[in-house]
C-alpha positions as CSV (number, residue, x, y, z in Angstrom):
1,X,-48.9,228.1,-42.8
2,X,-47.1,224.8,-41.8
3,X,-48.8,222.6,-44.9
4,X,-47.7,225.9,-47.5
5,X,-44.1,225.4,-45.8
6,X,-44.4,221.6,-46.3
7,X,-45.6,222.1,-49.8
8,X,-43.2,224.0,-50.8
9,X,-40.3,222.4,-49.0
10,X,-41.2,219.3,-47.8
11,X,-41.6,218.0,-44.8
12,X,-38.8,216.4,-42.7
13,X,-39.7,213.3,-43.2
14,X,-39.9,213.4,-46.8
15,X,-36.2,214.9,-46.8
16,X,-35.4,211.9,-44.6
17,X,-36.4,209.6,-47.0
18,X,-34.4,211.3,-50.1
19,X,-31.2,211.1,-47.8
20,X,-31.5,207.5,-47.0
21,X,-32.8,205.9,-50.4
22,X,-29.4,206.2,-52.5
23,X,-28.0,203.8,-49.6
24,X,-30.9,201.5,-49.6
25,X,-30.8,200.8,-53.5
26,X,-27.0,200.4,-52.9
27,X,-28.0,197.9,-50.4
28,X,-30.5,195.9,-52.9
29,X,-27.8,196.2,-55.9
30,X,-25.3,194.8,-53.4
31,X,-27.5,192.1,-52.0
32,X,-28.2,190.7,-55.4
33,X,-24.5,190.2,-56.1
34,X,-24.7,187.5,-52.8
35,X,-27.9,185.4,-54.1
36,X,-25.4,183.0,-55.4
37,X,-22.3,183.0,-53.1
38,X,-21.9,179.7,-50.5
39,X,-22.5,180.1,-47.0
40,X,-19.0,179.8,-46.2
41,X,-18.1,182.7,-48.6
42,X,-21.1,184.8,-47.7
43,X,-19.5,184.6,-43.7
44,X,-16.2,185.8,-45.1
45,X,-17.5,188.7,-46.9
46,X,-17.3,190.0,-43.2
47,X,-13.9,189.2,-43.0
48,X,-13.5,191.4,-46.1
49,X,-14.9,194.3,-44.8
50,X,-12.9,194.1,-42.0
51,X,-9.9,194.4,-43.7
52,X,-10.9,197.2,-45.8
53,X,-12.0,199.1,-42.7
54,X,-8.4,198.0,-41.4
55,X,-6.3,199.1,-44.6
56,X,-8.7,202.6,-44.9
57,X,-7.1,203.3,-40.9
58,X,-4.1,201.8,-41.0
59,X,-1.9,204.7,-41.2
60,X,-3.7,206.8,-38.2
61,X,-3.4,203.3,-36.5
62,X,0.0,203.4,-36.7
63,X,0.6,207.1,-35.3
64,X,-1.6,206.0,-32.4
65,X,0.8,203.3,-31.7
66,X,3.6,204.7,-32.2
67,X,2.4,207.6,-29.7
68,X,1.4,204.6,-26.8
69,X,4.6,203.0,-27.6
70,X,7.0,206.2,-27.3
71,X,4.9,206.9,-23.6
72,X,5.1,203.3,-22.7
73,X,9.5,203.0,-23.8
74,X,10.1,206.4,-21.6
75,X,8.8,206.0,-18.2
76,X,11.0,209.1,-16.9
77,X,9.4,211.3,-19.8
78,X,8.6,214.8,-18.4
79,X,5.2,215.6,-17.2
80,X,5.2,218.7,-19.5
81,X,6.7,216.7,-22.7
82,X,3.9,213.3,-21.8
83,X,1.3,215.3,-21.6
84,X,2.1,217.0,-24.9
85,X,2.0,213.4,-26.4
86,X,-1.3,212.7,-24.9
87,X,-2.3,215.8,-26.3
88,X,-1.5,214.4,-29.6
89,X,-3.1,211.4,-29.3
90,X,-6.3,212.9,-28.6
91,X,-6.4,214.9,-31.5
92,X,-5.2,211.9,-33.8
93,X,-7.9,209.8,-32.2
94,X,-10.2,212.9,-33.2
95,X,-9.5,212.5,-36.5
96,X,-9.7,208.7,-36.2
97,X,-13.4,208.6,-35.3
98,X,-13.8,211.4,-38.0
99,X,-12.5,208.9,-40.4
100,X,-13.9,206.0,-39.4
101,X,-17.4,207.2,-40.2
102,X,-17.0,207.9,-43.4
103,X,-15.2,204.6,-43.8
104,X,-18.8,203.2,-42.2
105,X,-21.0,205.2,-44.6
106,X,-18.7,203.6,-47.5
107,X,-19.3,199.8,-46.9
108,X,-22.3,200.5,-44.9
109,X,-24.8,199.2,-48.1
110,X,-22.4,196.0,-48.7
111,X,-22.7,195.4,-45.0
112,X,-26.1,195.6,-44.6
113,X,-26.3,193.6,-47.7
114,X,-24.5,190.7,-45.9
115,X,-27.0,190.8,-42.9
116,X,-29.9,191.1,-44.9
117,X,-28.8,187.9,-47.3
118,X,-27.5,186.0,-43.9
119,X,-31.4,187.3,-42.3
120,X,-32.8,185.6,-45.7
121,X,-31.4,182.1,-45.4
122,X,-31.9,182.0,-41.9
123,X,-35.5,182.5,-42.5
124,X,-35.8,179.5,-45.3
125,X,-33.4,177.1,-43.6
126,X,-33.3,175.6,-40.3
127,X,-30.1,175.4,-40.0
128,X,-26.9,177.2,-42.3
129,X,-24.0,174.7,-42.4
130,X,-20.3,176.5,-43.1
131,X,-17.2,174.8,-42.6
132,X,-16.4,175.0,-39.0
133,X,-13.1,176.5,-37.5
134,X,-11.9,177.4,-34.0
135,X,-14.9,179.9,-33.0
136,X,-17.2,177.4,-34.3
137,X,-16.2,174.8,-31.9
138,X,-16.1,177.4,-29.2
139,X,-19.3,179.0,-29.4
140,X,-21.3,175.9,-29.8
141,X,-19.5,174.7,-26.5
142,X,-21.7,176.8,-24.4
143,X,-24.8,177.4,-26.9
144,X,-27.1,174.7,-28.0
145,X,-27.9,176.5,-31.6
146,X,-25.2,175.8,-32.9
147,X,-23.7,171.8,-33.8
148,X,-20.5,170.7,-34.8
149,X,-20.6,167.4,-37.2
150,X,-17.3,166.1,-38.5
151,X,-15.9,169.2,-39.7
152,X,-19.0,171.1,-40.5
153,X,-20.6,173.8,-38.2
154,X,-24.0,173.7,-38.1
155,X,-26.2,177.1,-37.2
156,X,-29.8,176.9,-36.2
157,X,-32.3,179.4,-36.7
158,X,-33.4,179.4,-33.0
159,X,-31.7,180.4,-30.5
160,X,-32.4,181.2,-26.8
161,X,-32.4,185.1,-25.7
162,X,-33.3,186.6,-22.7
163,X,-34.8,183.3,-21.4
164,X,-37.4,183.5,-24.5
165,X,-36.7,180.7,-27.8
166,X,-36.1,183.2,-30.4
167,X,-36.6,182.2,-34.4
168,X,-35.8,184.3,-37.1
169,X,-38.1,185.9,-39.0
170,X,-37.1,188.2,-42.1
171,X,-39.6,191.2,-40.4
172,X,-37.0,191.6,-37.9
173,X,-34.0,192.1,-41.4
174,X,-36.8,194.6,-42.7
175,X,-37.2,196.4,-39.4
176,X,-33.6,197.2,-38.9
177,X,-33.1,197.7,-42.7
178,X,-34.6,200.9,-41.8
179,X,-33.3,201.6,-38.6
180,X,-29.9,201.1,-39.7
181,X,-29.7,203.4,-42.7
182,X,-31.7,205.8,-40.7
183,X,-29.1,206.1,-38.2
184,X,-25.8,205.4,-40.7
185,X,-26.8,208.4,-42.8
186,X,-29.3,211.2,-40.6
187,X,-28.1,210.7,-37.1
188,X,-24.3,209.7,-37.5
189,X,-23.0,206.6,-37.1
190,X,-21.2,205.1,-35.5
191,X,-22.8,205.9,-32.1
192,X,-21.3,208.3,-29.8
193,X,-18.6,207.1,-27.4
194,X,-20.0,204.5,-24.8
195,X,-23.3,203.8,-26.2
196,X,-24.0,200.2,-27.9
197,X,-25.7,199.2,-30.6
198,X,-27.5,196.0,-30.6
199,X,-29.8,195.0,-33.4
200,X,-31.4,192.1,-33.8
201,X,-29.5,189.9,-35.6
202,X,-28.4,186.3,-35.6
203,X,-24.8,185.5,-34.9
204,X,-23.0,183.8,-37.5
């Protein structure tokens, strides 16, 4: 009975797959546009997709400060009245995370694109080398992957984690290539409130 069902349905799985492929051949198309960039613009891409994120919340971002601010200005506001407000802000910040995810699912295939092209050069270079600015100098401060020569910064594939010398391999970009649209587009992304996500991935 189960394999007629399958047949005629498919399996979960195979519906699985059909939900996530239209974001992994985003990915690819998006991933090819980066072949040719610089390091240096490749890292700022990030910066990019920041700001859209930014711009695309803006606006419940500033009813949510405005909200904080109007509690914060009127310390004798009645109970009643603040927790109205508060009231408020939950329900904007509701709608915030609502939001938010399908910002997420929008620049999710040029983000992974950016990980998977940073994954790739880390894999056939020993080191990337990007103009260095203040977090640069910072981070290779306390970590010995990273160098700082004149005013270049200098990133190693190898870095130390969890005791154990780690080098980057692109099998770990595959493997979370799948995990990541898996969870982006069948199991809601961003995770839930107070859980982290960690993938393996090389600062940069």
């Amino acid at each position: 009975m189960f394999k007629l069902i399958a047949k005629l349905f498919g399996t979960k799985s195979e519906k699985d797959i059909k939900l996530v492929m239209p974001l992994v051949q985003e990915a690819i198309r998006e991933g090819e546009k980066l072949l040719t960039v610089s390091n240096d613009e490749l890292r700022n891409k990030t910066t990019e997709i920041q700001a859209v994120i930014n711009t695309k919340l803006k606006s419940i971002d500033d009813q949510l400060a405005a909200l904080h601010q109007q509690i914060a200005d009127n310390a004798e506001m009645d109970l009643n009245e603040k927790e109205a407000v508060f009231a408020r802000i939950d329900k904007i910040e509701g709608e915030r995370n609502k939001e938010l995810e399908k910002v997420l699912l929008e620049i999710l295939p040029q983000a992974f694109a950016i990980i998977r092209e940073t994954a790739r050069r880390f894999k056939e270079n020993e080191y990337l080398e990007v103009t260095a600015h203040d977090f640069d100098i910072h981070y290779a401060a306390t970590h010995e992957n990273v160098k700082i020569n004149g005013d270049k910064a200098l990133w190693y594939n190898k870095w130390m984690a969890a005791g154990n010398l780690i080098t980057w391999s692109t099998m770990k970009c595959r493997l979370s290539a799948v995990w990541c649209c898996t969870r982006a587009r069948l199991l809601k992304w961003p995770p839930a409130k107070g859980r982290l996500w960690s993938p393996p991935f090389p600062l940069f």
